[in-house]
C-alpha positions in Angstrom: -30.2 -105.1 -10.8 -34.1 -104.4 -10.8 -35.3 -105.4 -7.7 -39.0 -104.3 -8.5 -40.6 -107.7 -8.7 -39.3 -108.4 -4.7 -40.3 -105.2 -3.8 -43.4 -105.9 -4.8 -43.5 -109.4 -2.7 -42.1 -107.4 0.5 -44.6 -105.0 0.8 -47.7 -107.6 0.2 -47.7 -108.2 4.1 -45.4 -107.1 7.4 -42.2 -108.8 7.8 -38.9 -108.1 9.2 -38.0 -105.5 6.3 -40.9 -103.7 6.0 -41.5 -103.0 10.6 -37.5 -102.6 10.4 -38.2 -99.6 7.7 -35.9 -101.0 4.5 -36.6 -99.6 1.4 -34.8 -101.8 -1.5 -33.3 -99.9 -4.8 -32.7 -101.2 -8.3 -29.0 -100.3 -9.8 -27.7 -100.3 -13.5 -25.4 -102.9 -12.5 -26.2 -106.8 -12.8 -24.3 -108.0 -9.5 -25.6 -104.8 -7.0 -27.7 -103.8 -5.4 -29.2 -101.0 -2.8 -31.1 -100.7 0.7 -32.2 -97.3 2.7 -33.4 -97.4 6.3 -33.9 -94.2 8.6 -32.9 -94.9 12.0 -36.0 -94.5 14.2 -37.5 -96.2 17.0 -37.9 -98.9 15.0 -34.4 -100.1 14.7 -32.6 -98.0 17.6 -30.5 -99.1 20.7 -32.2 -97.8 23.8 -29.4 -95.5 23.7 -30.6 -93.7 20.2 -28.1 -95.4 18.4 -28.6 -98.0 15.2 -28.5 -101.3 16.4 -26.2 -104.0 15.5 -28.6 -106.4 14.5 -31.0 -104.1 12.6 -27.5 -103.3 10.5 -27.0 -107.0 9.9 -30.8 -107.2 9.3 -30.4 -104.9 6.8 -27.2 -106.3 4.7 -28.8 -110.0 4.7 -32.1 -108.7 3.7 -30.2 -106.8 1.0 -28.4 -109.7 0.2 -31.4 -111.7 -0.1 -33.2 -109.3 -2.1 -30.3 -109.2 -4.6 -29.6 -113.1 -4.5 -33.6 -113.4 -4.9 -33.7 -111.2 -8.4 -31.1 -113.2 -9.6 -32.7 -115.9 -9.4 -36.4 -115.9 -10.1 -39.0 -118.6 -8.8 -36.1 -119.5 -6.4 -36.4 -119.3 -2.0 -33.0 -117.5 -1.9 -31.8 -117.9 2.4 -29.2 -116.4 4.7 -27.1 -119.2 6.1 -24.3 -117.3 7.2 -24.1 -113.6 8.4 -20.9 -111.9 9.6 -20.0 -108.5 10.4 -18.1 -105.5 12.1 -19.7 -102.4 12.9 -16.9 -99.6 12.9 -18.8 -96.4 13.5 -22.1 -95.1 15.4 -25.2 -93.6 13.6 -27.9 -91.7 15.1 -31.4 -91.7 15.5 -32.7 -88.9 12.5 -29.7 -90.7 10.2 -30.3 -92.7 6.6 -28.0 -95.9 6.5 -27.4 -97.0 2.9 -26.5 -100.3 2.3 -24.5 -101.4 -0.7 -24.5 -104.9 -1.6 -22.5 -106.7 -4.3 -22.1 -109.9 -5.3 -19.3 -111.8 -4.9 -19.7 -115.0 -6.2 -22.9 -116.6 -7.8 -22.8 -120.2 -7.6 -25.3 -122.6 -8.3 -26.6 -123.1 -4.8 -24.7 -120.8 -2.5 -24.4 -116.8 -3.0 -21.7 -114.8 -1.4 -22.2 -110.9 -0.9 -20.3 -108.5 0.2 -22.3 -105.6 1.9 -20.9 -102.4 2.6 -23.5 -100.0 5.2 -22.8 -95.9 5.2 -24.0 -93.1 6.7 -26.1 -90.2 5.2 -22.3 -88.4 5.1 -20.7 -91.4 3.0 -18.9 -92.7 6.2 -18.4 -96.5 6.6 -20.9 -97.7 8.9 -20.5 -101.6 9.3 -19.4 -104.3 6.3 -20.6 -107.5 6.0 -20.3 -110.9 4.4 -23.6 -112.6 3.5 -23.7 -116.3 2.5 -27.2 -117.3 1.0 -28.3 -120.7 -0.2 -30.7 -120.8 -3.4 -33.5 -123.1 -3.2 -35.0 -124.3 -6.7 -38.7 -124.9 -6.4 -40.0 -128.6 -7.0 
């Protein structure tokens, strides 16, 4: 999936994805796509750990991306978000976030996104629902 043409969107001005640190990657395949974020201050517990919510951050902005490129012209939103975090990652750490899709409907996109360490370790997986808005 190249996700060039949203990068290029992303980085016009500061949003969520670009002060959180996400980087977005194209893949050979049609339904996947990639995310990098270091952990930094940026996205970081208090404690030095990744937060939570950055991690979800990251796998619906993923998702989005990915739901997005499939569909150009189109406002592709998260409506649902839902997750388990299994293992920690410290600040100095890359998370990876690999997100495929699951089903493509007409309106609604489900993802399944799948975040790892810099050592391959499974970090947190998600399920992303977005809804696909057509422009008028």
């Amino acid at each position: 999936m190249n996700v060039d043409s949203i990068n290029q969107i992303i980085n016009e001005k500061p949003n969520l994805s670009t002060v959180l640190g996400m980087e977005f990657i194209s893949t050979p395949e049609d339904d996947t796509c990639m995310a990098r974020m270091k952990v930094d201050e940026r996205n970081r517990q208090p404690f030095g750990f990744l937060s939570g919510g950055a991690s979800l951050a990251l796998a619906e902005n993923v998702a989005g991306v990915g739901s997005s490129s499939l569909c150009p012209g189109c406002a592709c939103v998260g409506i649902e978000v839902s997750g388990s975090h299994v293992k920690a990652v410290s600040e100095g750490d890359t998370v990876t976030a690999f997100a495929r899709l699951a089903n493509k409907g007409t309106t609604l996109h489900v993802w399944h996104v799948e975040i790892k360490n810099s050592a391959g370790e499974l970090i947190s997986t998600v399920r992303v629902t977005n809804y696909v808005i057509k422009h008028k």
